[in-house]
C-alpha positions as CSV (number, residue, x, y, z in Angstrom):
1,X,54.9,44.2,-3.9
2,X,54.5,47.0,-1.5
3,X,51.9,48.4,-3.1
4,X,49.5,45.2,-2.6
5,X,47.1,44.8,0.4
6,X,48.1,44.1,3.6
7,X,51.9,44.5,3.4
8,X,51.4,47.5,4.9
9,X,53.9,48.5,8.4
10,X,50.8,50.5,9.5
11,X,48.0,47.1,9.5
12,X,47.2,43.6,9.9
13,X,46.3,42.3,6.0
14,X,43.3,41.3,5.3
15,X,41.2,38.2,6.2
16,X,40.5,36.2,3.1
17,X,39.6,32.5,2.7
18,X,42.8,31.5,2.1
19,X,45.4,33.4,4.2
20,X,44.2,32.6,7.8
21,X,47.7,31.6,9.0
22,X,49.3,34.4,7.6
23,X,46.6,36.7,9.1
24,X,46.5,35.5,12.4
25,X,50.5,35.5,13.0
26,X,50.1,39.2,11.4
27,X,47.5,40.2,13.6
28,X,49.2,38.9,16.6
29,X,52.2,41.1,15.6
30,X,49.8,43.8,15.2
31,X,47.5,44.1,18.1
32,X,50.9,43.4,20.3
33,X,52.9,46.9,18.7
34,X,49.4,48.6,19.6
35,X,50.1,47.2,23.3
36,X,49.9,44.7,25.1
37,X,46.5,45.2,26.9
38,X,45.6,45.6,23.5
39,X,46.2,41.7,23.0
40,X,45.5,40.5,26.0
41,X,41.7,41.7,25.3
42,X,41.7,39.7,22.1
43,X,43.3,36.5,23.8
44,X,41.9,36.2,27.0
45,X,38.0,36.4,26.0
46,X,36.8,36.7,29.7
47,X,38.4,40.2,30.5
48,X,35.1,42.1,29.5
49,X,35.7,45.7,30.7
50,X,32.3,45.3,32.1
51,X,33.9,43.6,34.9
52,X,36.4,46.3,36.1
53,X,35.5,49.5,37.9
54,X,36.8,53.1,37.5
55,X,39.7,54.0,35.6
56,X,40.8,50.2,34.9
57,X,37.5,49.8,33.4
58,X,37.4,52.8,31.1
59,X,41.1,51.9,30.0
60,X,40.0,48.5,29.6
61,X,36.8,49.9,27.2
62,X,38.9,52.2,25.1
63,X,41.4,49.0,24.8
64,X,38.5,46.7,23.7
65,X,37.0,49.3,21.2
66,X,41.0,50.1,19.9
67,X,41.2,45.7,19.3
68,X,37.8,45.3,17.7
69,X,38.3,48.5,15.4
70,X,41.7,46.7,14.2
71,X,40.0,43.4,13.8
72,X,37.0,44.8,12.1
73,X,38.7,46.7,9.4
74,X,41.0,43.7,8.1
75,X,37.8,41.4,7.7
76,X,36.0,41.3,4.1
77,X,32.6,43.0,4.1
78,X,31.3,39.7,3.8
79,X,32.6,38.6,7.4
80,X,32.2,42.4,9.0
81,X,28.4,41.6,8.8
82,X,28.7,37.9,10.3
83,X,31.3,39.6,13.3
84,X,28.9,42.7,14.2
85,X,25.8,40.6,14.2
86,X,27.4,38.0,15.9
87,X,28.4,41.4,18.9
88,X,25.4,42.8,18.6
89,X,23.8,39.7,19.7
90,X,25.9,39.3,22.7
């Protein structure tokens, strides 16, 4: 069982259809052992580093950019697409 995707110590699994639950609780867990301004990027939307100066804000931009590299690479191509468009259009 260790060899399937996503029950890896090193990453979040993978979203699917069906395991949203399972991937969020994981990704929680995830994102937190990376740090917690890490999570706090991902769960409080309006702490765009744009916002902060100096060495706050480039902390707070390599934070962002660590959180969105996790969250990109655990999403089917499928969703990647739907997720960078949906940035990109910001």
């Amino acid at each position: 069982m260790a060899s399937q995707e996503g029950f890896s110590t090193n990453r979040a699994p993978c979203l699917t259809k069906n395991n949203y639950a399972f991937w969020s609780i994981s990704m929680h867990t995830y994102l937190m052992a990376l740090g917690f301004d890490i999570l706090k990027l991902v769960m409080i939307s309006n702490m765009a580093p744009k916002t902060l100066a100096g060495t706050t804000r480039k902390k707070a931009s390599e934070n962002n950019e660590k959180a969105m590299n996790v969250i990109l690479c655990r999403l089917l191509e499928s969703k990647f697409f739907n997720v960078v468009h949906d940035e990109l259009t910001k």
